[in-house]
N, C-alpha and C positions, 0 to 999 in steps of 0.2 A: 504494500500500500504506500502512494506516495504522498508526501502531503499538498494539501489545497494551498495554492498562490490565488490571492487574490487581485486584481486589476487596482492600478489605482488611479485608476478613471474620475476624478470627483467635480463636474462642472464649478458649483459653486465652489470649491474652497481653490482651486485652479485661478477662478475669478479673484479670488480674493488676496492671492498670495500676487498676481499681477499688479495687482493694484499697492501692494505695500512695494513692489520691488520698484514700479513707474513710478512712486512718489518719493522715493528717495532722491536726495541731492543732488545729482548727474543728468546729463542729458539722456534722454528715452533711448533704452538697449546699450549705453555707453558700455558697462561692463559685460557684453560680451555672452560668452559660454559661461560666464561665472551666473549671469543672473538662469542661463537654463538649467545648472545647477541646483540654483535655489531654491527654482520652482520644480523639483523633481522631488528632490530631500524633503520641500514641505510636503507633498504629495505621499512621498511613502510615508511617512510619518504623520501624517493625517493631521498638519497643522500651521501655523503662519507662522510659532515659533519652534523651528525643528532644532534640535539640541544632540551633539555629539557624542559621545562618550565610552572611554574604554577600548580603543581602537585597535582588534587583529591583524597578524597577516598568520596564515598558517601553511605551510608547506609541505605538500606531497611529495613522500618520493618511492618509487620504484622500480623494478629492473623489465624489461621486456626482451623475449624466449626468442624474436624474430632479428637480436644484433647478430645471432648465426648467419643471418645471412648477407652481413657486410654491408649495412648500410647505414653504421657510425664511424665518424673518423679518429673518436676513442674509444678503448676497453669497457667491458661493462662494470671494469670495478670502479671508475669514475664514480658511479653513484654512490656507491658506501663512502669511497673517499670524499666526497663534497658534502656529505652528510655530515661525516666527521667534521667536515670546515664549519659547518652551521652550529652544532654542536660546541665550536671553540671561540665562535664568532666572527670569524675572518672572511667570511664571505661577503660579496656584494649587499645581500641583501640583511645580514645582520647590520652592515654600517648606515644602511638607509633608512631600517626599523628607528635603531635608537637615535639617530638624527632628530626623527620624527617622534620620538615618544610611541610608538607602534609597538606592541608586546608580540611577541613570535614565537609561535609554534612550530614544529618540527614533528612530523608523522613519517613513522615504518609503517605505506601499507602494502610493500611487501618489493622491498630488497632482497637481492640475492646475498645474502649477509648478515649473522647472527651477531648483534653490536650486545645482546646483555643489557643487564640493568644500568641504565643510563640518563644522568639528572639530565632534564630538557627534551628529552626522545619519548612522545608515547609510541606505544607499541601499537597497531592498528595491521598488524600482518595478515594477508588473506593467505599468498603463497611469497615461496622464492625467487618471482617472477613471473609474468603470464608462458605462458604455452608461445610455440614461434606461430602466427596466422599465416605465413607463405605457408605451411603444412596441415593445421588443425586450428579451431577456434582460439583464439587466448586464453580464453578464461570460461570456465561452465557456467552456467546460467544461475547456479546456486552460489559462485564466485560474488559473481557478479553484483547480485542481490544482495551479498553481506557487505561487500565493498560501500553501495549505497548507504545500504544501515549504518554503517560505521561512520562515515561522513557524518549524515542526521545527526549521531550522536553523541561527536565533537562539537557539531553546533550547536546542541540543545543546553552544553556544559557553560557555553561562556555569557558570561555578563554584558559584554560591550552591543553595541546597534551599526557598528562599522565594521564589515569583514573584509581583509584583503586576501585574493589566493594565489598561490605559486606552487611550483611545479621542480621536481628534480628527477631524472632517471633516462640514461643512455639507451636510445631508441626512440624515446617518444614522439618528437617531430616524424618520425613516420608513420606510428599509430594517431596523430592527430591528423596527419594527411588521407589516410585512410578515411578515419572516420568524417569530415569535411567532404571525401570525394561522392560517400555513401551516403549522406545526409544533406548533400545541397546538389549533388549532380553533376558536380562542376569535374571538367577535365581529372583526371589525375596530374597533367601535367602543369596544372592551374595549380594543384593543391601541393608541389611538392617545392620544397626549397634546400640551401643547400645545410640545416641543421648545426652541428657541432662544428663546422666550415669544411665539406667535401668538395671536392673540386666538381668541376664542370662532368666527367667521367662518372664519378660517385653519385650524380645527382640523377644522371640518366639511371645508374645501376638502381638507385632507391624507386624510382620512377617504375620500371621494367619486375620491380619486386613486387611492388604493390598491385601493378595490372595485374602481375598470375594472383595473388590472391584474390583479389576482387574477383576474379575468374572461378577460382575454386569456389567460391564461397557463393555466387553468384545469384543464391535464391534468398538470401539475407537483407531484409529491409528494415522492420520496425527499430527504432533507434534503442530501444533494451538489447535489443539479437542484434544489432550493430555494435554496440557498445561492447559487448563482451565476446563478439567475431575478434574486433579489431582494436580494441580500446587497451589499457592499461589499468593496475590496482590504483595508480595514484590518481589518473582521470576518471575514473569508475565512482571512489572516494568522495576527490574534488566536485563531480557530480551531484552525490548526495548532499553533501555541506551546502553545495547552491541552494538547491532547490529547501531544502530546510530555513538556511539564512532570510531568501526568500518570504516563504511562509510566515516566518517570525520579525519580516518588514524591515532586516537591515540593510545597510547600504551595501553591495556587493561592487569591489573593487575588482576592476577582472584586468587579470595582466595579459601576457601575448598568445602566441599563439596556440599551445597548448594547454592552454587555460580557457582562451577561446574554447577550444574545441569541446572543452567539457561542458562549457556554456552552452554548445549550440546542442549536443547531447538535451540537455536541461530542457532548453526550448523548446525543442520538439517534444516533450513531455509534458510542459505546462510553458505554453509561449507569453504569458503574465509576467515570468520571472524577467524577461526584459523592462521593463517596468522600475524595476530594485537596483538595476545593472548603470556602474559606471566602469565605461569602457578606458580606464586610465591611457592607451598610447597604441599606436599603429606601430608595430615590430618591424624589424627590418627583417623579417624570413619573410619569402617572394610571396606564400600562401594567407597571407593572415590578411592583406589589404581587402583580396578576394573574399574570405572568411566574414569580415567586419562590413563589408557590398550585402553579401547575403545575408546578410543578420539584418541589414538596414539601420546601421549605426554607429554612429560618428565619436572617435576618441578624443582624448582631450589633448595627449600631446603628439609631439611626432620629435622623438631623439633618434632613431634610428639603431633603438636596442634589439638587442635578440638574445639577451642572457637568459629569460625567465627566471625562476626564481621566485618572484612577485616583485622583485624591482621596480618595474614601471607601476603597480598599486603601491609602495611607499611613496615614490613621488609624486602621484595624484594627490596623495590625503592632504597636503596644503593647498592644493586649490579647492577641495571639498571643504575644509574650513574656512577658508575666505568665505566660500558663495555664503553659506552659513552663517556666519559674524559678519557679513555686512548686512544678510538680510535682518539682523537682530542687533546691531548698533550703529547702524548710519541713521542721520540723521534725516527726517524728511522734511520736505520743502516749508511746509507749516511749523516745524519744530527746533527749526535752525530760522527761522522767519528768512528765505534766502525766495528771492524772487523767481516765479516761474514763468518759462518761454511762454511769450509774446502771442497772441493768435495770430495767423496769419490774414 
């Protein structure tokens, strides 16, 4: 059972929150994406003063069965090792949490790699990896399903209304290509990019992978029997956590492309959860522009990352506080007694 996302469709308080943002001190729309911001956040939040607090990012990580077939340009012990980096702090996306005041999680759901009892690491293990999908499904459908639950109930644990999500595990840029190609239509050769930096050669090789599977598999549609054809334990997870965060009306930070992918998973199961969704940055992997076309949704920045991580959702959350704190301490045209544009 998944849970209900509601719409947050609300004419009047939509009306209402325009009206506080246009009467602020500035000229009509001066600020931007900041003020579509603000009018989103009061929307999920169901109010004209929407309020921050307690801000996540949490990070999946796992291994996938299908690097056998050579389409990383690193080992698959990469992931436990960058695990351990998060675990010490040293990663990108530890320096950009505590930058930002952003608490970070760190989830096994399901490395090839037994790390033990470890302060900062929950344990969230479904297997030691999905299954390779050039050969057999990834994950069985009862995988699948727990990977979900487990997400739900990381998220049901935390106090904050602000989730950011991130992504670690060698392979994945291919199962997110995958799943994109099966879920929106698009080319494979639209959805594949060059990941951990494969050369022009490697990119075709990842390309050429994925067609036989799609092959093999070729009577696989519904995005659950997609997901677990082609998906990953940390996308599968990441998954569930959406659609929960979701439900429970926080703001969902959604980094690149891999993260994406879990998103669009999500959507075709409750297409509401775009609604909740801030799209922090268009990645610099060739697939995710196409990804964020078919999503119908516009990110907020464009650095030209492709770490994942969740990197690009730590750097969004200052501009989610601006929209925020101006919508709740500027001053408006009546209250600064500041004269308003002239009629024409």
């Amino acid at each position: 059972m998944l849970p209900t996302i509601l719409t947050t469709n609300d004419t009047t308080l939509a009306s209402a929150l325009s009206n506080a943002i246009n009467n602020k001190t500035k000229p009509l729309g001066s600020l931007g994406r900041l003020e579509q911001l603000a009018l989103q956040i009061g929307l999920m939040q169901q109010t004209t003063k929407p309020v921050l607090h307690d801000p996540a990012i949490i990070v999946f990580a796992a291994d996938h069965g299908v690097v056998a077939e050579g389409i990383s340009a690193f080992p698959q012990d990469v992931t436990w090792q960058m695990v351990e980096n998060f675990l010490c702090g040293g990663a990108a996306i530890n320096v950009f949490a505590r930058q930002n005041n952003i608490a970070l999680q760190i989830v096994d759901a399901g490395v090839n790699h037994e790390f033990g009892e470890r302060n900062g690491l929950i344990h969230r293990k479904v297997a030691s990896g999905t299954r390779n999908f050039a050969q057999q499904p990834a994950m069985t459908a009862a995988q699948c399903q727990l990977a979900i639950q487990n997400g739900r109930e990381l998220v049901a644990a935390l106090s904050g209304n602000v989730l950011g999500f991130g992504e670690m595990g060698i392979g994945n840029t291919t199962a997110a290509a995958a799943l994109m190609h099966k879920l929106t239509a698009l080319p494979v050769a639209d959805c594949v990019g060059a990941g951990t930096g494969l050369s022009a050669d490697g990119i075709r090789h990842k390309q050429k992978v994925i067609e036989a599977a799609v092959a093999l598999h070729a009577g696989v549609s519904e995005p659950l029997d997609v997901l677990a054809c082609f998906g990953g334990f940390e996308i599968a997870t990441m998954a569930g956590a959406m659609l929960e965060a979701a439900a429970r009306r926080k703001v969902l930070l959604i980094d690149g492309f891999i993260v994406s992918s879990a998103l669009l998973v999500a959507a075709r199961l409750q297409p509401d959860i775009l609604d909740y969704c801030v799209f922090s940055h268009q990645s610099d992997e060739s697939g995710h522009a196409r990804l964020l076309q078919a999503l119908q949704v516009n990110p907020v920045l464009k650095l030209d990352l492709r770490l994942g991580e969740g990197t690009g959702a730590a750097l969004v959350y200052p501009m989610v506080q601006a929209a925020v704190n101006f919508l709740n301490q500027m001053a408006t045209f009546g209250s600064a007694q500041v004269s308003e544009k002239s009629a024409d």
